[in-house]
MARPAVO-723093 format. One line per field, with one value per residue (C-alpha): residue in one letter; chain; y, x, z; residue number from 1. Coordinates in nm, 3 decimals. Layout:
N
aa: (A_...) .
ch: (A_...) .
c2: (Y_...) .
c1: (X_...) .
c3: (Z_...) .
i: (NUM_...) .
//
This chain:
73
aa: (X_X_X_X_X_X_X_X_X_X_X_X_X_X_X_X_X_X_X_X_X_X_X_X_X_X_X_X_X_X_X_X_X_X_X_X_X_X_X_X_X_X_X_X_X_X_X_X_X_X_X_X_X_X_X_X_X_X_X_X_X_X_X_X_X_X_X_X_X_X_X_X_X) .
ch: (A_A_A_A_A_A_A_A_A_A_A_A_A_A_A_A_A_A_A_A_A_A_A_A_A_A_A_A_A_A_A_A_A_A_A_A_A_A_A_A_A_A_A_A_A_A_A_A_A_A_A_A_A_A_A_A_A_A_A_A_A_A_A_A_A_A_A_A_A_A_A_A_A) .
c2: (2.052_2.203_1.982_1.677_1.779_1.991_2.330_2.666_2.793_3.108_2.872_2.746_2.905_2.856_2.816_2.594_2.263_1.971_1.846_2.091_2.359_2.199_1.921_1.630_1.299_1.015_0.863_1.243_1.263_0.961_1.077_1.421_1.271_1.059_1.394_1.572_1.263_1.293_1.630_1.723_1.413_1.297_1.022_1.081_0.874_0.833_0.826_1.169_1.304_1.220_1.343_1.704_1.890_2.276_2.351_2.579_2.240_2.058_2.366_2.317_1.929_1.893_2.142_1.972_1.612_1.810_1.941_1.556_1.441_1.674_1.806_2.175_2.384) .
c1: (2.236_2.160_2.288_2.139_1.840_1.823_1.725_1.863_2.126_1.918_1.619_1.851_1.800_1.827_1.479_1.381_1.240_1.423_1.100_0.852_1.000_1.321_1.081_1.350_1.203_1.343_1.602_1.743_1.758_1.987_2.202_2.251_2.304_2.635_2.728_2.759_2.886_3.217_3.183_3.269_3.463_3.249_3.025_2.662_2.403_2.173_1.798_1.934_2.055_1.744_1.541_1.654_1.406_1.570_1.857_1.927_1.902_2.115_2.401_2.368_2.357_2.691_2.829_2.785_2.891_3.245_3.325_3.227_3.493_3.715_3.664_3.605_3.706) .
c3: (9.350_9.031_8.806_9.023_9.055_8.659_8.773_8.753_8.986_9.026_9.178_9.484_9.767_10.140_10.246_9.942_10.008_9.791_9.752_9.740_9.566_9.346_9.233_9.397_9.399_9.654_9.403_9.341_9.727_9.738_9.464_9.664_9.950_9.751_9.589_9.900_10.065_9.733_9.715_10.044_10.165_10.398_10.554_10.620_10.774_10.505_10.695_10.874_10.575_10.369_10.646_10.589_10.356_10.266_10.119_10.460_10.642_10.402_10.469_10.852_10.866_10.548_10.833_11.143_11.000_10.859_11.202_11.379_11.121_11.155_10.806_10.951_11.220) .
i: (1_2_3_4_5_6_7_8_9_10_11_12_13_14_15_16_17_18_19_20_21_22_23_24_25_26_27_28_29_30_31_32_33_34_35_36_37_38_39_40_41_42_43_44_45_46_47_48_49_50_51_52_53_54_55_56_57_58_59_60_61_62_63_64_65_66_67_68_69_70_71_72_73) .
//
């Protein structure tokens, strides 16, 4: 996320809005979304993904898709 989206580590927390607070615009969103997707070796649908707006949300929803795929236990 930091590097994506160029801001400090120390900025990222849980209850900060991609938007609102980390300064993401909607091409940044997409190119989380396909880091996460590599990252974590997974498949998201991309109009739920991009619908999720904290980093707390992001956390829960990466979650949820690893343990539908069998990524997490």
């Amino acid at each position: 996320m930091a590097r994506q989206l160029k801001v400090d580590m120390g900025k990222i927390k849980s209850e900060c809005e991609f938007a609102r607070d980390l300064g993401a615009e909607s091409i940044q969103s997409v190119e989380l979304v396909a880091a996460f997707e590599e990252e974590f070796d997974i498949d998201m649908d991309e109009d739920a993904a991009l619908s999720v707006k904290s980093v707390g949300g992001a956390v829960k929803f990466i979650s949820d898709v690893m343990k539908q795929q069998g990524k997490l236990s």
